[in-house]
C-alpha positions in Angstrom: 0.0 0.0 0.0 1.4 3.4 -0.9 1.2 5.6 2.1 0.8 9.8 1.3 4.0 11.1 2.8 3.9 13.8 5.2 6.2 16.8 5.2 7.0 16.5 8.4 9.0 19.6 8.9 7.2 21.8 7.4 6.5 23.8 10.4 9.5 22.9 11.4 10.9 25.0 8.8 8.9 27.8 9.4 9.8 28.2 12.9 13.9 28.1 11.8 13.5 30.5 9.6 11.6 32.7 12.0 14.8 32.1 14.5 16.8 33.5 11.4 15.1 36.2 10.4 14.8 37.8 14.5 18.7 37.4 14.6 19.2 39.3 11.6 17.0 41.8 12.7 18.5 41.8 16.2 22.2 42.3 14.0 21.0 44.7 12.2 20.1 47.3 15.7 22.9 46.1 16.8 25.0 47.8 14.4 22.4 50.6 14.1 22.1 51.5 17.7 23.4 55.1 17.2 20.2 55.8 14.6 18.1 54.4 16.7 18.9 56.1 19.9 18.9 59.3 17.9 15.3 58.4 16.4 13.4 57.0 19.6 15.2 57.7 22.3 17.0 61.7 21.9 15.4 65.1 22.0 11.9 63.9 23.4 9.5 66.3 24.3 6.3 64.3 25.3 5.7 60.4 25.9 3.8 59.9 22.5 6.8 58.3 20.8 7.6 56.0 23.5 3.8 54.9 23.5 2.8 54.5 20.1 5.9 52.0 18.9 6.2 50.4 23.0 2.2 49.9 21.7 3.4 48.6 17.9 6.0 46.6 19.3 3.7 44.6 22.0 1.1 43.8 19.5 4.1 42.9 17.3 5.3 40.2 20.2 1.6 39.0 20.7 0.8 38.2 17.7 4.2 36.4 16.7 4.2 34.6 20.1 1.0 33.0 19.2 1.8 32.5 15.4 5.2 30.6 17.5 2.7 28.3 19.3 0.6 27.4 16.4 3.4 26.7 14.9 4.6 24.2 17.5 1.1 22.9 17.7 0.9 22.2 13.7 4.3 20.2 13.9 2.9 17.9 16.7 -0.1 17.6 14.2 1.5 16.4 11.3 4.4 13.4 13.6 0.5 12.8 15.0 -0.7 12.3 11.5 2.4 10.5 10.5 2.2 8.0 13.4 -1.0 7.7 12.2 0.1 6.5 8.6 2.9 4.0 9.7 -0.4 2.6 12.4 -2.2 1.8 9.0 1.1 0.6 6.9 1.2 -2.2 10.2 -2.3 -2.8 9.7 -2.8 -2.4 13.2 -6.7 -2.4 14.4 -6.6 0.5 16.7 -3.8 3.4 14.1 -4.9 6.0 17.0 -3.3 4.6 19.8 -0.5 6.6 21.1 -1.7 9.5 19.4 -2.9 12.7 21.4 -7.1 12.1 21.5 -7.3 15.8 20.5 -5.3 15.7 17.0 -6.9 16.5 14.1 -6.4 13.0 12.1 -7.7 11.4 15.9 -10.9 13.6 15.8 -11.4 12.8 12.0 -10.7 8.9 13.0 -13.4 8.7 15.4 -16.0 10.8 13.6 -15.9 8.6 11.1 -16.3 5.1 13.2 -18.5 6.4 14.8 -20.5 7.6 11.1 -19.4 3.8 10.4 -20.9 2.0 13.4 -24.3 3.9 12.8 -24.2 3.1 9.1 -24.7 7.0 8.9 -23.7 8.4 5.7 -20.3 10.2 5.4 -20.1 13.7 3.8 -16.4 14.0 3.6 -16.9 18.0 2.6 -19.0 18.4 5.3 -16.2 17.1 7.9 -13.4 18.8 6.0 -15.7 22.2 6.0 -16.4 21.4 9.7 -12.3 21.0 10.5 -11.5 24.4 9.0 -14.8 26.4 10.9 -13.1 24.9 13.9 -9.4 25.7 13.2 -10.2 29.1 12.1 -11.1 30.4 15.7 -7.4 29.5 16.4 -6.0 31.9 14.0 -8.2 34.8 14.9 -5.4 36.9 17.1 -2.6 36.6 14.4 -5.3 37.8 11.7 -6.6 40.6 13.8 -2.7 41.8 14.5 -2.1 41.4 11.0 -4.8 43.7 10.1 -4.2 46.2 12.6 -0.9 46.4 12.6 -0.3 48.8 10.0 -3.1 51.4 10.9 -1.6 51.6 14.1 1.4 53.4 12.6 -0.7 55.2 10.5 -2.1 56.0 13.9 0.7 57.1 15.1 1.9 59.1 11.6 -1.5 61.3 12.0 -0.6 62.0 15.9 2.2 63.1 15.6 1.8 65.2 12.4 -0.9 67.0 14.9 1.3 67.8 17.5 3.9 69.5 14.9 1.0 71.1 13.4 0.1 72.1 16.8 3.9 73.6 17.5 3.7 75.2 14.3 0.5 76.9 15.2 2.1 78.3 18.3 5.2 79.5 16.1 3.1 81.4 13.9 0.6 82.5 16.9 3.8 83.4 19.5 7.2 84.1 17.7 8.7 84.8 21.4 8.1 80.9 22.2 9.5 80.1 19.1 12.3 77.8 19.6 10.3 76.0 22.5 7.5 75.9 19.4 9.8 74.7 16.6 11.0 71.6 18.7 8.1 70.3 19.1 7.4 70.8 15.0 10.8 69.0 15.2 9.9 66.5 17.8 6.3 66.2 15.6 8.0 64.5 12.8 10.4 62.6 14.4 8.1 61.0 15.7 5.7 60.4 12.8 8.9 59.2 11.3 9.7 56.5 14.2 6.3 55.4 14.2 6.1 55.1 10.4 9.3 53.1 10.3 8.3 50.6 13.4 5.0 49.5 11.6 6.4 49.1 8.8 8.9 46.6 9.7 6.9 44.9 12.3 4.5 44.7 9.4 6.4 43.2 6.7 8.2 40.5 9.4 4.8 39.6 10.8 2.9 39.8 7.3 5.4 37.5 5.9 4.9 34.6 8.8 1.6 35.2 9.2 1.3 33.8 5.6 3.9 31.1 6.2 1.1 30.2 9.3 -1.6 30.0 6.7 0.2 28.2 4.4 1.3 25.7 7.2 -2.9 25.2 8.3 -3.2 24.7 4.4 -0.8 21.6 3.8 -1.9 20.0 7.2 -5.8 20.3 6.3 -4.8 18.5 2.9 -2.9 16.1 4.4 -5.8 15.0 6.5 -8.1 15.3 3.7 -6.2 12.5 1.5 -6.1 10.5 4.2 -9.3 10.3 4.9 -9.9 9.7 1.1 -7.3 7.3 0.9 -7.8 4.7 4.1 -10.8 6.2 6.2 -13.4 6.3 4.0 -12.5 3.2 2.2 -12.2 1.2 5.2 -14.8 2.1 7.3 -17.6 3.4 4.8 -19.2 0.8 2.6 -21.4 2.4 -0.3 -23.2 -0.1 -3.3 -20.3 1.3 -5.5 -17.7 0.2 -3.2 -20.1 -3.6 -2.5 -20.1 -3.9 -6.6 -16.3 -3.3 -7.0 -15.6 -5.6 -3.6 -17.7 -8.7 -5.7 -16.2 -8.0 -9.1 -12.4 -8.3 -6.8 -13.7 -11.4 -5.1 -15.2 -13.0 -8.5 -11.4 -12.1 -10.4 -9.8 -13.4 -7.0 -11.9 -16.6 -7.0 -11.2 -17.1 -11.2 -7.5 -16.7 -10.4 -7.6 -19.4 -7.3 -9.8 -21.8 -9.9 -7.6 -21.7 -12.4 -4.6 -22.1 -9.8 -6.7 -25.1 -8.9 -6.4 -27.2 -12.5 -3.2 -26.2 -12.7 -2.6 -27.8 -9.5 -4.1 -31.2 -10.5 -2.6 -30.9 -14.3 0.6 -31.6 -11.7 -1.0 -34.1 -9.7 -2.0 -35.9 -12.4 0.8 -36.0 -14.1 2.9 -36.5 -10.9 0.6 -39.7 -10.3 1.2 -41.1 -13.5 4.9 -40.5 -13.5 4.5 -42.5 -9.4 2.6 -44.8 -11.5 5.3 -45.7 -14.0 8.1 -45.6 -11.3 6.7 -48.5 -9.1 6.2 -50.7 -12.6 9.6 -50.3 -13.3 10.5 -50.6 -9.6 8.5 -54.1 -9.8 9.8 -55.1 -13.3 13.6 -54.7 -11.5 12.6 -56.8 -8.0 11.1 -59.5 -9.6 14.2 -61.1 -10.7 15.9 -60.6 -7.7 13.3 -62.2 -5.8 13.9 -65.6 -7.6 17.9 -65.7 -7.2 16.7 -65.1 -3.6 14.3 -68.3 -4.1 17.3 -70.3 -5.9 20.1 -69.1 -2.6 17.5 -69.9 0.0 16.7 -73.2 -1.3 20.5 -74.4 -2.2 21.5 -73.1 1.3 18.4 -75.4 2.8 19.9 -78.4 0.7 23.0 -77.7 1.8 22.5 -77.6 5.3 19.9 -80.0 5.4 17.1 -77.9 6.6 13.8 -78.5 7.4 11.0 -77.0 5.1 
């Protein structure tokens, strides 16, 4: 039986290149710490800076620590679903033993035997639609972070352009206060420029694995799906289809063990008459021996002068 292989590290790979990708990043403010202290850290007049990307980065962290734990969770998923397959390659009665009861492939497993044991129907689209209404919920933080992540520095863009605006009010309104006025103008679009730059990378990191996420749901849902098509279905579900295609198997299986039969005793026969032929000229080669036995046992009497 050809068994649907599994890529087994497929979220596996997803989470090493996340790894990758943060210590790049991580090199890359290393190097730059000078910018960055001048961008978000110098010459700060208010807290709005410090707010808006601290704000950025923790949805940033939230969102990728829970696109992390799916992660983890899909890779237990598919070595579940792969234990599964080498349970069926066995032949083994029970494939979901050792598996964790609340795996996808488990949950389809027993869905289906228990469809099977009260010869219910099986609508395969309506499990497989069922599956992803269910997995869905999972995702919902990661999709919500992924779609607010970039308005927030947008967000923070349109703040901060106010409170320039709002220092270069008070420099056209109050030319004494004007140097107090033109760093906050100053202070306005550094920070509109901080902000800008922080969503934007968080977005394009976090956009980027969010898909990898989606893409990692995607190959585990259709890995269950051919399963189910494959073994589950076919060996718990019985339709007429399936009865007419098991007799037309059983009536080429039974042709093929008749004609094994008179093949079988062609050889016997001819084995019998080849016996047959052996013992006549077995016979035809003891006979004479049995009279020079005769002639010896009746010299040797006359010789010795033996009784009869």
């Amino acid at each position: 039986m050809r068994m649907v292989e599994i890529k087994q590290n497929f979220s596996r790979s997803v989470l090493v290149r996340l790894a990758v990708v943060l210590a790049v990043v991580a090199g890359i403010l290393a190097f730059n710490v000078d910018f960055i202290a001048r961008v978000y850290f110098r010459n700060q007049l208010t807290l709005t800076g410090w707010i808006i990307n601290g704000a950025i980065l923790a949805l940033f962290l939230l969102g990728l620590a829970r696109i992390v734990l799916l992660l983890y969770r899909y890779m237990a998923e598919e070595h579940a679903l792969n234990s599964f397959l080498g349970a069926i390659a066995e032949e083994q009665p029970d494939p979901d033993t050792g598996i964790a009861p609340d795996s996808l492939i488990a949950f389809r497993y027993r869905a289906i035997q228990t469809l099977s044991q009260n010869n219910a129907p099986v609508n395969h689209a309506a499990l497989a639609a069922s599956q992803v209404a269910r997995e869905s919920t999972v995702i919902s933080l990661p999709k919500f972070v992924n779609n607010i992540l970039i308005l927030t520095g947008v967000f923070g863009t349109i703040v901060s352009l106010s409170i320039a605006l709002v220092g270069a009010s008070n420099v056209l309104g109050a030319p004494q206060q004007g140097p107090d006025s033109m760093g906050m103008v100053i202070h306005g679009m550094s920070t509109a420029l901080s902000t800008t730059i922080t969503a934007i990378v968080c977005y394009l990191i976090y956009g980027y694995f969010f898909l990898k996420l989606t893409d990692a749901q995607t190959h585990l849902f259709s890995r269950v799906e051919d399963v189910t098509s494959l073994y589950l279905i076919p060996r718990y579900i019985h339709t007429p289809e399936d009865l007419v295609q098991r007799v037309t198997t059983l009536v080429m299986e039974l042709g093929q063990a008749a004609k094994m039969m008179r093949n079988a005793q062609t050889e016997s026969t001819e084995v019998s008459n080849q016996l047959h032929s052996l013992i006549e000229d077995l016979n035809q080669r003891t006979e004479p021996m049995s009279e020079e036995l005769k002639s010896i046992k009746r010299i040797l009497r006359e010789g010795f002068r033996l009784p009869e």
